[in-house]
C-alpha positions as CSV (number, residue, x, y, z in Angstrom):
1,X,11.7,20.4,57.2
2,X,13.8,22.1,54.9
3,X,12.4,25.3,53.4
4,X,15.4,26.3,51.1
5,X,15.3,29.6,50.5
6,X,12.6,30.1,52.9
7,X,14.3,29.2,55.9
8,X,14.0,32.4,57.1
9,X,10.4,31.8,58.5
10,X,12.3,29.9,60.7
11,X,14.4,32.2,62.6
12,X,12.1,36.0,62.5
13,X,10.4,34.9,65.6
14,X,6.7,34.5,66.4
15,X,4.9,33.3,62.8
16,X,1.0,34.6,62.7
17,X,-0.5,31.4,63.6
18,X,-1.9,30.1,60.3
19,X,1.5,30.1,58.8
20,X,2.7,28.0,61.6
21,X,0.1,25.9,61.1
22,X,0.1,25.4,57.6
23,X,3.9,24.9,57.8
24,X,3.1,21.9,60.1
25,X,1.6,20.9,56.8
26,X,5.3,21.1,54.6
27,X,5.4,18.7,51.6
28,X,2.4,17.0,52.1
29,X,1.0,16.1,48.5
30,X,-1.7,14.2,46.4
31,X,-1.0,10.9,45.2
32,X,-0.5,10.4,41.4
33,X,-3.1,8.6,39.6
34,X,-6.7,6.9,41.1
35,X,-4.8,6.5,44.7
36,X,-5.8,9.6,47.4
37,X,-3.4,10.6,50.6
38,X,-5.6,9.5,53.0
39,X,-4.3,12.8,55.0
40,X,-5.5,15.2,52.3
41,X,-8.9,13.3,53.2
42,X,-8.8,13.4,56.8
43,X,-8.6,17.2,56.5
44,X,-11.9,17.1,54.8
45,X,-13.0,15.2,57.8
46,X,-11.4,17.6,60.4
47,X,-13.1,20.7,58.8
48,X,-16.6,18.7,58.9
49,X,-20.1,19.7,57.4
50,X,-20.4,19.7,53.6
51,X,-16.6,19.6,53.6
52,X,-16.4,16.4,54.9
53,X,-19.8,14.9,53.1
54,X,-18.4,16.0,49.9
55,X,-15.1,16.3,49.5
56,X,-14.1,12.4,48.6
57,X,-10.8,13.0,46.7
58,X,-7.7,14.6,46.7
59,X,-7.9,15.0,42.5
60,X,-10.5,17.6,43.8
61,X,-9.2,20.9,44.1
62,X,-7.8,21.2,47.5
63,X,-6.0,25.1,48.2
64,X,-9.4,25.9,49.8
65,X,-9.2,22.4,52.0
66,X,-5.9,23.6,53.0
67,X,-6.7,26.9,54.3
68,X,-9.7,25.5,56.1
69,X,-8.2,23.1,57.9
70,X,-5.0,25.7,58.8
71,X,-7.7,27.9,59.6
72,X,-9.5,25.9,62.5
73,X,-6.1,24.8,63.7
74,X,-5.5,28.3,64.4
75,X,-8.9,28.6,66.2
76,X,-9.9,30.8,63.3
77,X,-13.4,30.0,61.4
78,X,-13.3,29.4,57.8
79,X,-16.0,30.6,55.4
80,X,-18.8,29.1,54.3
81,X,-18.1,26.9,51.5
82,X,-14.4,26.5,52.0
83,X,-13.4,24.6,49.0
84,X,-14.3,27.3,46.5
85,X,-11.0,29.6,46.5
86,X,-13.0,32.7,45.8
87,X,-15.3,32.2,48.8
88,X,-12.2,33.1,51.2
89,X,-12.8,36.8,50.3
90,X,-15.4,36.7,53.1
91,X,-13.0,35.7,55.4
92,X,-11.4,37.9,58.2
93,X,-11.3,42.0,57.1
94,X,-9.8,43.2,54.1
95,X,-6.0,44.1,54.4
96,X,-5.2,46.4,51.6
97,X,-1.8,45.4,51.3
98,X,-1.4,41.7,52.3
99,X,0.8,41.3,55.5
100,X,2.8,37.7,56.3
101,X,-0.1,35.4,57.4
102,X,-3.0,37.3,55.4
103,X,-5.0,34.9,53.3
104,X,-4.7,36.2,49.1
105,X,-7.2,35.4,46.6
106,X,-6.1,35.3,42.8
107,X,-8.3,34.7,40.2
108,X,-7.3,31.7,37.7
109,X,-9.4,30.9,34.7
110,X,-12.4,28.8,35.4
111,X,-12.0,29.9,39.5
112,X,-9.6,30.8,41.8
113,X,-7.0,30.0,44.2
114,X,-6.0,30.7,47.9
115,X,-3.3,30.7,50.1
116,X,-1.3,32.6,52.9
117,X,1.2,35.5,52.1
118,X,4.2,34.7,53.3
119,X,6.3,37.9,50.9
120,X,6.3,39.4,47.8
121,X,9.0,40.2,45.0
122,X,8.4,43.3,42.7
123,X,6.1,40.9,40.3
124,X,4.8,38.2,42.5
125,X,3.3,37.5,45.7
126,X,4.9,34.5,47.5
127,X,2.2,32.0,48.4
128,X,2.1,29.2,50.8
129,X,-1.0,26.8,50.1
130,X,-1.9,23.5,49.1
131,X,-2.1,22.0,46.0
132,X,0.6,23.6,44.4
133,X,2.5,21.3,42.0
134,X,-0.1,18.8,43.9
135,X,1.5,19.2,47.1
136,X,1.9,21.6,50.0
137,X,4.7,24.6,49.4
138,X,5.0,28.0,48.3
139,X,4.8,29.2,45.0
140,X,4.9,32.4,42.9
141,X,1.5,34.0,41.7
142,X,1.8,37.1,39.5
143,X,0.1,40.5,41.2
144,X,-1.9,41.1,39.0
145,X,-3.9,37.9,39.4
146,X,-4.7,39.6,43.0
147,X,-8.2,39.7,43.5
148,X,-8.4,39.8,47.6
149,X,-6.4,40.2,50.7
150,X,-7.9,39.2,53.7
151,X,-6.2,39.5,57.1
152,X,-7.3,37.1,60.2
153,X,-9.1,38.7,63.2
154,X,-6.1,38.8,65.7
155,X,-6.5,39.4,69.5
156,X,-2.9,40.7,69.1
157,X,-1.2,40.4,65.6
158,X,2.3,39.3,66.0
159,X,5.0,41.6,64.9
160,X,5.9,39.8,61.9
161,X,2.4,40.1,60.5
162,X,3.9,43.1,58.1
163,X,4.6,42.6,54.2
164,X,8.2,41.2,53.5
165,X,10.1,41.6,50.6
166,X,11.8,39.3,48.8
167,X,13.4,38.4,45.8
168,X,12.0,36.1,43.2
169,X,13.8,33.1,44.7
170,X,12.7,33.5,48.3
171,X,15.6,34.9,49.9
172,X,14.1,37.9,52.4
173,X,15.4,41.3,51.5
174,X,14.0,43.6,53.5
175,X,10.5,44.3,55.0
176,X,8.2,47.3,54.7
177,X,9.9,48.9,58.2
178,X,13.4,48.6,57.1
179,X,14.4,45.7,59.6
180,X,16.3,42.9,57.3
């Protein structure tokens, strides 16, 4: 999988398991048009319960889909209601300052949208979710669309769960205790 300028996920050592998990997921996307990717579906399927009864296309929103199914691959339990972005503000505890791995709420008129932090430049959080540009990557979200950080209950967080900095095209600068 090649993560351009985000290689460096690669090589900083142990990922917190959802970002792991969710780069297992790399590049998938919807298909254009009436057609669905029949894995997008499966997810649904995966997470079960209303999820699974109601979620019937990938032309549906699908960041929350995403996360729920990274979630309980990561033995983590999503919230209720998954698909609704803004409904991830109940998961985990709230992180303050989102670490690599946390889950980030923005807001987005008519809803929301979710996704893991993976860094942040000094106007945008770096975001890997699903169904951005219809497919599975990370993308740029301006901080001030921040609504919520949420951090996953760890037994023991790994060492790189700690904010990274970055500049706007993904290259890793620096992170918040000086190791680059």
């Amino acid at each position: 999988m090649d993560l351009g300028n985000y290689g460096w996920l690669t090589t900083i050592g142990t990922l917190p398991r959802m970002v792991s998990e969710a780069l297992n997921l790399w590049d998938v996307e919807e298909k254009p048009g009436g057609e669905d990717n029949p894995e997008i579906l499966k997810w649904a399927q995966e997470v079960g319960g209303d999820v699974a009864a109601s979620y019937d296309a990938d032309s549906i929103p699908w960041c929350g889909l995403t996360m729920a199914v990274v979630a309980r691959r990561a033995g983590k339990t999503p919230p209720a209601n998954p698909l609704w972005a803004l409904n991830w503000r109940n998961f985990g505890q709230a992180s303050g300052q989102p670490d690599l791995g946390d889950i980030i709420v923005f807001t987005r008129d008519g809803g929301g949208h979710v996704g893991l932090y993976v860094g942040e430049d000094s106007t945008h959080y770096h975001v890997l979710g699903g169904n951005q540009n219809d497919k599975v990557c990370i993308g740029r979200y301006i901080k001030e669309r921040l609504l919520e950080a949420r951090k996953p209950l760890y037994m023991n967080a790994p060492a790189t769960a700690i904010p990274i900095l970055l500049d706007s095209d993904g290259r890793r600068l620096a992170d918040a205790i000086g190791h680059a």
